[in-house]
N, C-alpha and C positions, 0 to 999 in steps of 0.2 A: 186569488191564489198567490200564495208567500213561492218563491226562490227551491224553497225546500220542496213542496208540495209537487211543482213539477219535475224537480230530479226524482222524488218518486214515481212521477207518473213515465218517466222514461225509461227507469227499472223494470217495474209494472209490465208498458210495451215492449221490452227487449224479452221479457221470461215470456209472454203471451207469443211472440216473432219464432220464437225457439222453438217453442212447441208446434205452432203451424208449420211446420218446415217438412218440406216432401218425405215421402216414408222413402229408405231405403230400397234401389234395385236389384233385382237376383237376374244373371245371368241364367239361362235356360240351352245346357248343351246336351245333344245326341252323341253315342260313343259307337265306333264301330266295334264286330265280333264278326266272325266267322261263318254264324250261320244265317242272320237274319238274310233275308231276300232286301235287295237296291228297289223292288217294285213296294214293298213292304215300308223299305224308310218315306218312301215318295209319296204314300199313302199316308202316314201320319202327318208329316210335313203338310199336307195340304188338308185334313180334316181337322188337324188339333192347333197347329200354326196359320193352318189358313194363306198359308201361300198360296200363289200360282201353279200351275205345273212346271213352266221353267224353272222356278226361281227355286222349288223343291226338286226338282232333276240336279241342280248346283247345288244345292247344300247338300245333296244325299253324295255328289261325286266328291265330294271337301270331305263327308264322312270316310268316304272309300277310301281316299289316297291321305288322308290327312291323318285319322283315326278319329276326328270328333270333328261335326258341325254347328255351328255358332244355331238359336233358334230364335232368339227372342231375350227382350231384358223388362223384365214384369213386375210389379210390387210381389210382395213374398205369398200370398194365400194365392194369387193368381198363377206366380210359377211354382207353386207345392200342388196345386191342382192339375198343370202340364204335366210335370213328372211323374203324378201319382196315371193320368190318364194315358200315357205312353207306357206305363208301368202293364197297368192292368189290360191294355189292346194286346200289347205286346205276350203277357203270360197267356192271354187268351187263343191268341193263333200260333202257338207253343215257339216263340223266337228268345231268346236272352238279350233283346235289345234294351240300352240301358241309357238312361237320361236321368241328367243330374244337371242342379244350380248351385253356383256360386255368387255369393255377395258380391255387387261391382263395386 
């Protein structure tokens, strides 16, 4: 192989490097309201997030005092799938509880 051959082939690996490169993360936050029930956020917390019960007792009391709790940071179909699942528990046991992601 010539000089030339392999500055191509480092091109080559640098565009291949680029592309394997981790997908972007979405943050995944709970926002407080009014009506929803503290036993209600505790409950998602630990069916959809999978926490503990302490550790969903803390995040739900950060909701309460804070106005939103931190959930989780996901690749994107994985936290469109939390929001969408918090979305539809939530219309189901008629609460306005409301979670949304942001790109980190």
């Amino acid at each position: 192989m010539t000089a030339v051959e392999f500055e191509n082939l480092d091109e080559v690996l640098d565009e291949k490097y680029e592309r394997l490169q981790e997908p972007p993360l979405y943050r995944v936050i709970i926002h407080n309201d009014h009506y929803t029930t503290m036993e209600f956020v505790v409950e998602i917390l630990e069916d959809v997030f999978h926490f503990d019960q302490v550790q969903a007792e803390q995040i739900m009391m950060m909701v309460h005092r804070q106005g939103a709790g931190f959930c989780g940071e996901y690749e994107r179909q994985i936290a469109e799938s939390k929001v969408a699942e918090v979305s539809r528990r939530a219309a189901a046991a008629g609460f306005p509880l409301r979670c949304t992601m942001e790109k980190v």
